[in-house]
Structures are given as structure tokens and as C-alpha cells.
C-alpha positions in Angstrom: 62.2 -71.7 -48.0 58.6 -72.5 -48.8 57.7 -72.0 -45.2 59.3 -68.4 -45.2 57.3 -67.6 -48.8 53.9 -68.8 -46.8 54.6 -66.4 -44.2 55.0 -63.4 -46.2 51.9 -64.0 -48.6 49.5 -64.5 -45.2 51.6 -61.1 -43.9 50.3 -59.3 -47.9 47.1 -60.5 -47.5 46.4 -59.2 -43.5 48.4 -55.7 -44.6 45.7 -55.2 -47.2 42.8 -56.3 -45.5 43.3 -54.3 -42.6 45.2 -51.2 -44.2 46.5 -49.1 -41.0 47.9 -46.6 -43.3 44.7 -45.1 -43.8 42.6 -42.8 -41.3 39.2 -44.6 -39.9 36.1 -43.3 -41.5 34.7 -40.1 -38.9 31.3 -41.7 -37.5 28.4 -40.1 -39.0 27.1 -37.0 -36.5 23.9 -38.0 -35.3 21.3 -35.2 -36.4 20.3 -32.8 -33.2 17.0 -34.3 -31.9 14.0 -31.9 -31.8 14.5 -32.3 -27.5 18.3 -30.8 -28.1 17.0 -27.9 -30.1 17.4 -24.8 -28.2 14.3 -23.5 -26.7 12.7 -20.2 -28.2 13.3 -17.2 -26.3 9.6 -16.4 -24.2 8.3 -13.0 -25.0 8.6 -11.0 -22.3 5.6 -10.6 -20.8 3.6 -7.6 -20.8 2.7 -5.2 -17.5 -0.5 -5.3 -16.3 -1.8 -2.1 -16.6 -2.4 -0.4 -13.2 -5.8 0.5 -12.1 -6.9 4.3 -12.2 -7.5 4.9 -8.7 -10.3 7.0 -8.1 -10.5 10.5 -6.4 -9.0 10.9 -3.1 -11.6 10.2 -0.2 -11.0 9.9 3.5 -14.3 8.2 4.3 -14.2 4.9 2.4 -15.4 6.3 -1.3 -18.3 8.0 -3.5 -20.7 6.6 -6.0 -19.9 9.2 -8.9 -22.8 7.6 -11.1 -25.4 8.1 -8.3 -28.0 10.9 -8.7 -26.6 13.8 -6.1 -28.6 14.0 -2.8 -29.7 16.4 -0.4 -26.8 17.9 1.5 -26.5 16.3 5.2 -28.3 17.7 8.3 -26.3 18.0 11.3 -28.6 16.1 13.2 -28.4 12.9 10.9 -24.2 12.6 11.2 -22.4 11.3 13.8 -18.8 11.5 14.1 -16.8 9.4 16.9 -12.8 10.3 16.8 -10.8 6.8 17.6 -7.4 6.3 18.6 -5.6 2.7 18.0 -4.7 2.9 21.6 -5.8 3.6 25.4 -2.5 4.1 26.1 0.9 4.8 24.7 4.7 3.9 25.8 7.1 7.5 25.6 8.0 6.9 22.1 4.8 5.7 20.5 3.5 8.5 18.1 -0.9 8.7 18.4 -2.9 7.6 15.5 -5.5 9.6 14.9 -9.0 8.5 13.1 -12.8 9.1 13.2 -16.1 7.1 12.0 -18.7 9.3 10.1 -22.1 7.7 9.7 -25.5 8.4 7.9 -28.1 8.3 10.6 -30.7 9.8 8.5 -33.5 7.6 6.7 -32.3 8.4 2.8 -28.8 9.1 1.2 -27.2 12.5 1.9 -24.0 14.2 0.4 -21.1 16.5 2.6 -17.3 17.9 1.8 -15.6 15.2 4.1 -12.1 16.0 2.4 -9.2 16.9 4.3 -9.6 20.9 3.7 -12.3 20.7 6.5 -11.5 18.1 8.8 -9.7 19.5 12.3 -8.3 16.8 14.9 -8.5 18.9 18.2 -6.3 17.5 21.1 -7.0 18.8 24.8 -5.4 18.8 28.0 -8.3 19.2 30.4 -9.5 23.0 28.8 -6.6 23.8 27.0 -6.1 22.7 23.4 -2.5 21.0 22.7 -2.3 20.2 18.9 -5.1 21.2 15.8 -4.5 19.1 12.9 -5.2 22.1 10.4 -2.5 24.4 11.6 0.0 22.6 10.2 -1.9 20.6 7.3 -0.4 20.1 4.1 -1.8 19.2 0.3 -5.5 19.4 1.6 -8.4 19.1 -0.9 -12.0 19.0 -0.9 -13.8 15.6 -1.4 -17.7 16.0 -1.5 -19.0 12.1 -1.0 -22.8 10.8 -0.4 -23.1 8.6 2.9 -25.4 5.7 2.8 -27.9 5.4 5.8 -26.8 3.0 8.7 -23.3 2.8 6.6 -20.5 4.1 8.8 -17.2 5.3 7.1 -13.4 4.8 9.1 -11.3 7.3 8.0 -6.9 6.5 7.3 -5.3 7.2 10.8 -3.5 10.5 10.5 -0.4 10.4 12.8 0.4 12.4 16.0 4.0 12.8 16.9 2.9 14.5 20.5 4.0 17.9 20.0 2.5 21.1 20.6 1.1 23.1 17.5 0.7 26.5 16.4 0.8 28.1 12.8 4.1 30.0 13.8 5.7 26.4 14.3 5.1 24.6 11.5 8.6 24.8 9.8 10.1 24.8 13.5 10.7 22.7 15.7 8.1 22.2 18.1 7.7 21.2 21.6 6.9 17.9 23.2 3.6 17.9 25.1 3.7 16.8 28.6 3.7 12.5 28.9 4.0 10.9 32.4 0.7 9.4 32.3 -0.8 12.6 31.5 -4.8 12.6 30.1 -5.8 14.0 26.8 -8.8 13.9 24.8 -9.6 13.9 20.8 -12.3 15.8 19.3 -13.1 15.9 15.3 -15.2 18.2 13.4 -15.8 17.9 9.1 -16.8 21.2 8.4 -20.2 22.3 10.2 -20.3 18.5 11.3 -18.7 18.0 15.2 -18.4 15.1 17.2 -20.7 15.0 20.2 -18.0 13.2 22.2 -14.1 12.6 22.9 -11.6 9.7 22.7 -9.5 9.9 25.5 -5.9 8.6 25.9 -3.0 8.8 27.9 0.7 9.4 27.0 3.0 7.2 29.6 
């Protein structure tokens, strides 16, 4: 009987020690550290403002701040027409180009804008293609050439057809190919090139 009485008062005294009637404390949370903290949103960041891009000029640029100069003789320009190629396969279009250069001893100004140049194209005697009878948003652009500084024009593309001011909103004819000869000639205004760039279309 004694030995049934011990057991029950070492049974009390675990039941209240260890009370599983009531719910275990929740663990404290530990506080977010500042590496959890959620980043800040960057700024967006701004648009670099584009460059002003100065007037329109086919021959490499003008000095707007430099005191004006005498207009160019003929006899101190020299104008060589270029094409990119000697030759070109039947479905190659022609790019077309010229250097201008200063020749003279001292700075000289001209209109070198795309209202006066003409890009002539002969077979033998006859002329093919002019640039000009065709030419759309042309403008003036008067610039001032540096002695011994020679100027490349942007290549203006041929697509080896036949011109004529009736055909510009036509469709116009293929010139002949088949390893057939032509030659370019460019004049800026009163300004002509004293030679040809010749070239064949295969």
C-alpha cells in the first residue's frame, strides 16, 4: 500500500513539473537584420541628353565661329568622284562619292550642299543616270575648306537604272550590265571634276 502511495506522489510531482496541458511558449522572432531589409528601389536613371547635331554638311563639316573667307576659285578645288568598287556582281547597287579638297594657299568658302551637287554616269558619250533629276529634300550648305584638307562626301546609292525627270515616280529601266563600262563625273556648283571614276557592272 505504501509502495502504491510513493508511486502516485512521484507521478504529482512529474505532472506538475512538466505540465503538458499547457501550450510551449512561441520562440521570440528574431528582429529582421539590416542585410534582410529590403533594398530601396534605385531611381531610375535619367537619359542622357542627345547631342544637337549640327547643320547638314556633305563634306565633313564647317567652322560656324570662323571669320568668313573669300569664296573658292575654280582653280584651287579639286574634285575626284570615287566608287567603293571596280567592279560589281548583277545585283550590287553603285555607291557613289567624291573628295573635295582646298588646293589654294589660305581658307576659302563654297555651297557644297546637295542643291548643287550632280553625279553624272556615262556610257562611252551618252549620259545614263544624273543624280539631280530625281533628287529629293536638297539644301544648300555653304562650308569653308581648309588648305591641303580634303573632304569624302556620304556615298549616295545607285540602283543602276536609267534617269530622266519624266521617271522619277515611274518605274525606270535597268541600264545595260554584262560587263559593260561606265564612268562617274561630279560637279558642286561651278566646281567640276577634271576626271572620271570608271566602273563596270558584271
Amino acid at each position: 500500500m505504501l509502495g502504491l502511495l510513493a508511486i502516485l506522489v512521484a507521478a504529482a510531482v512529474v505532472l506538475l513539473v512538466w505540465r503538458p496541458w499547457e501550450a510551449p511558449e512561441a520562440a521570440p522572432s528574431a528582429a529582421p537584420s539590416e542585410s534582410a531589409a529590403p533594398s530601396a528601389t534605385p531611381e531610375a536613371s535619367e537619359s542622357p541628353t542627345p547631342t544637337p547635331s549640327g547643320p547638314f554638311t556633305p563634306v565633313g563639316g564647317s567652322d560656324e565661329t570662323a571669320e568668313p573667307t573669300e569664296p573658292c576659285a575654280p582653280e584651287q578645288i579639286t574634285i575626284v568622284p570615287a566608287v567603293d568598287k571596280p567592279a560589281y556582281a548583277a545585283d550590287e547597287r553603285v555607291q557613289l562619292s567624291f573628295t573635295i579638297e582646298n588646293t589654294g594657299e589660305g581658307a576659302c568658302s563654297l555651297n557644297a550642299g546637295t542643291s548643287v551637287q550632280e553625279y553624272e554616269i556615262r556610257a562611252g558619250d551618252d549620259v545614263v543616270h544624273r543624280w539631280s533629276d530625281c533628287a529629293a529634300d536638297v539644301q544648300d550648305n555653304v562650308v569653308q575648306l581648309q588648305p591641303g584638307q580634303p573632304q569624302s562626301t556620304v556615298p549616295v546609292e545607285w540602283d543602276r537604272t536609267a534617269s530622266s525627270i519624266e521617271t522619277c515616280t515611274a518605274e525606270r529601266p535597268q541600264v545595260p550590265a554584262g560587263g559593260a563600262t561606265y564612268e562617274l563625273s561630279v560637279r558642286v556648283g561651278d566646281y567640276a571634276s577634271r576626271q572620271s571614276a570608271q566602273f563596270i557592272l558584271e
